[in-house]
N, C-alpha and C positions, 0 to 999 in steps of 0.2 A: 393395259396389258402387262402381266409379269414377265413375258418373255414369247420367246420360239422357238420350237426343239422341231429340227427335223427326225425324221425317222430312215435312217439306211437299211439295205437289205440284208439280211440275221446272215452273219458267216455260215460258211461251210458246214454242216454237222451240228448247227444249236438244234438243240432238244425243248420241245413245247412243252411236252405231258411230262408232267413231274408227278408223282404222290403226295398227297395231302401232308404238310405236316410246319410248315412256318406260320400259314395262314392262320391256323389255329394255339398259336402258340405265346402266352403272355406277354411276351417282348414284342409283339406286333404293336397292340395299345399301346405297350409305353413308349416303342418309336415313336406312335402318332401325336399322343401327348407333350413328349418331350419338344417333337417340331414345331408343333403349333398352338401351344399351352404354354411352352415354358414350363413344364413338371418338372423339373430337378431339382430337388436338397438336397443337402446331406444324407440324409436315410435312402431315397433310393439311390444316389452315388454310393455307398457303402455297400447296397444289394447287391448294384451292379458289379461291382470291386470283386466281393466275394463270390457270387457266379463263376466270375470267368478266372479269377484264382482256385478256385475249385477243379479246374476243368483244363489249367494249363496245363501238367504233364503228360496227357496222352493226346493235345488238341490236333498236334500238326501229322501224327499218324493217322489217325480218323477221317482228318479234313485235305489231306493231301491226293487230290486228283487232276490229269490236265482236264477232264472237264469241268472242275471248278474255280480251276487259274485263267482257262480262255477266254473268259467275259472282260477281266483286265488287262490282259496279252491285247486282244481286239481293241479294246478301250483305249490305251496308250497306242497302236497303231495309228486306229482311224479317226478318230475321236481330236485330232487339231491340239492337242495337249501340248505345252510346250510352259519355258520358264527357267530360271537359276535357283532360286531358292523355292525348293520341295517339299512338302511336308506330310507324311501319309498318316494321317488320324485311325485311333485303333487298329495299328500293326500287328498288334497280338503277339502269334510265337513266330512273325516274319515270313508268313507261304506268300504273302503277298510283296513284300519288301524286295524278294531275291528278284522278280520282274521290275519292280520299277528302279532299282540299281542299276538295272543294265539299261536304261533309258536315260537316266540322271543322275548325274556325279554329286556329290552332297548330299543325299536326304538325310531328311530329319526322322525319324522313324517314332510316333508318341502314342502312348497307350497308358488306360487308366489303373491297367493290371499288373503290376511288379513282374509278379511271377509269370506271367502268359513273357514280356520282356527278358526275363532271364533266361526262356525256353529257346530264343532265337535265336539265329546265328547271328556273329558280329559282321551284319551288312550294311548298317548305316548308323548313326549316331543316336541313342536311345534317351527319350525323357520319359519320364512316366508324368504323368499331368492328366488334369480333367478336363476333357473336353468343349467344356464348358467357362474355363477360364484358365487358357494358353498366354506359357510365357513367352509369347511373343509382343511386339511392338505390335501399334496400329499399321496398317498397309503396309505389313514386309515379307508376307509372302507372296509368291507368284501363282503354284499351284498348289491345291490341296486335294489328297488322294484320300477317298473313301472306301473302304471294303467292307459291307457285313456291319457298319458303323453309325451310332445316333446322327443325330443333323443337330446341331448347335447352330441355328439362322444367323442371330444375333453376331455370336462369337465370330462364325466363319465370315461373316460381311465386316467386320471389323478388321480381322489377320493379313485379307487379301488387297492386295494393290487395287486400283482403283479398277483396274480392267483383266484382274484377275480370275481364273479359270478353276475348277470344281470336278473331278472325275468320281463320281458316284456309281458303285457298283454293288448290286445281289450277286452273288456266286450259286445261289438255288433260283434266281429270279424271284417270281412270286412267291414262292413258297421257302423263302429268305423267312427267319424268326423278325428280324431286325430291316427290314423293306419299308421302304415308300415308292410310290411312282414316280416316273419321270416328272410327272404335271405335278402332285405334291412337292417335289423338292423344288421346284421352279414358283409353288405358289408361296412356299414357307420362307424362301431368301425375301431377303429386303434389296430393295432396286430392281431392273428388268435385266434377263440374262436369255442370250442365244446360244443354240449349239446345235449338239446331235445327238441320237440314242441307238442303239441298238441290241443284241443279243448273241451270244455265241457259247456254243456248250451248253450249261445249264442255266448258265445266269445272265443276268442285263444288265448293260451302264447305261451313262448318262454321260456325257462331256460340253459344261457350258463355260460361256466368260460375260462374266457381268459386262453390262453398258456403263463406260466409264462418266458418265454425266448424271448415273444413276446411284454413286458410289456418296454416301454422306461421310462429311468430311473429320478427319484424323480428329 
C-alpha cells in the first residue's frame, strides 16, 4: 500500500461545477508524464521556463482571487502541516507565498521562472531553480509547499526529512491545467505516506507525511 489519505468535509463555500478548461489543457499530460515517466529534459524545461516567463507580468492580476487562495488557506489550516524549514515549489509571482509567510517564518520561495520571481513581492527568500534538481541537501527540508505545481517524486523524496510532509494544492481543482489527484500524488511518491484531502473555494489539497521507515536513506 502507497499510503492513506483521509477525506474531511469540503469548507464552507467550495464550489464543485467548475467550466471546462484544465482538463483539456496540454499541461495536464505533461503533469502526468512528468510524475510518472520521469519526462523532463532540457527542452521541455526550457518550454516550461518560457511559458510562464511569458505570462509573468500580468499573472498575479488575472489569478488573484480568495476563491483561488482558499484551497491553501484551508490546507495550511487543517491539513496537520507543520515544520522549520519550508519550501514552497513553483511560487511564481507569490499569490501563494503571502499565505504561507503568515504560517512560517523562513520560507524558501523557488521557482523555474525568473521573471514570474521578479513579479513577487519581497515575502520570502527567492531561488530560481528546477524543480527537478534542488539545491538543497538530502533530508533538509521539513515541508514542501505545492501550488498549481509539477510533482518531481524522486527529487521531493530526496529534500524531505525522513518523516517529512507535502501540501499539494489545485487552486481550479480538477480543472487545474497542472492537477493530479490525491491517489496519483500518493502513488507517484516513493515510500508510503498518510494524511488528509479536502476542498475549499475552487480548488483541492492534499496534506501528507511520509512514513519514516519508508524514507530511503541520504
Amino acid at each position: 500500500m502507497p499510503g492513506m489519505v483521509e477525506r474531511l468535509p469540503d469548507a464552507t463555500g467550495a464550489v464543485r461545477d467548475l467550466p471546462v478548461f484544465g482538463s483539456e489543457s496540454p499541461m495536464r499530460k505533461v503533469t502526468e508524464s512528468v510524475a510518472f515517466d520521469h519526462a523532463w529534459d532540457r527542452t521541455r524545461r526550457d518550454q516550461v521556463r518560457e511559458l510562464f516567463d511569458s505570462m509573468a507580468a500580468g499573472w498575479s492580476e488575472s489569478h488573484d482571487s480568495p476563491e483561488r487562495t482558499a484551497a491553501l488557506a484551508d490546507g495550511l489550516a487543517r491539513g496537520g502541516v507543520n515544520g522549520t524549514v519550508v519550501v514552497e515549489l513553483g511560487a511564481g509571482s507569490g499569490l501563494g507565498t503571502r499565505e504561507i509567510v503568515s504560517h512560517f517564518p523562513g520560507v524558501i520561495a523557488v521557482d523555474l521562472s525568473m521573471a514570474m520571481l521578479s513579479a513577487a513581492p519581497p515575502l520570502a527568500a527567492m531561488v530560481c531553480a528546477d524543480g527537478a534538481e534542488l539545491p538543497f541537501p538530502d533530508q533538509s527540508i521539513d515541508l514542501l509547499i505545492l501550488v498549481n505545481m509539477l510533482l518531481f517524486p524522486t527529487e521531493i523524496a530526496r529534500v524531505l526529512v525522513a518523516d517529512g510532509g507535502l501540501l499539494w494544492v489545485n487552486t481550479m481543482g480538477e480543472e487545474t491545467p497542472i492537477h493530479l489527484s490525491s491517489a496519483d500524488v500518493v502513488a507517484a511518491l516513493p515510500g508510503q505516506w498518510r494524511g488528509v484531502e479536502s476542498r475549499a473555494g475552487t480548488g483541492t489539497w492534499l496534506a501528507i507525511h511520509r512514513d519514516p521507515e519508508t524514507a530511503s536513506p541520504a
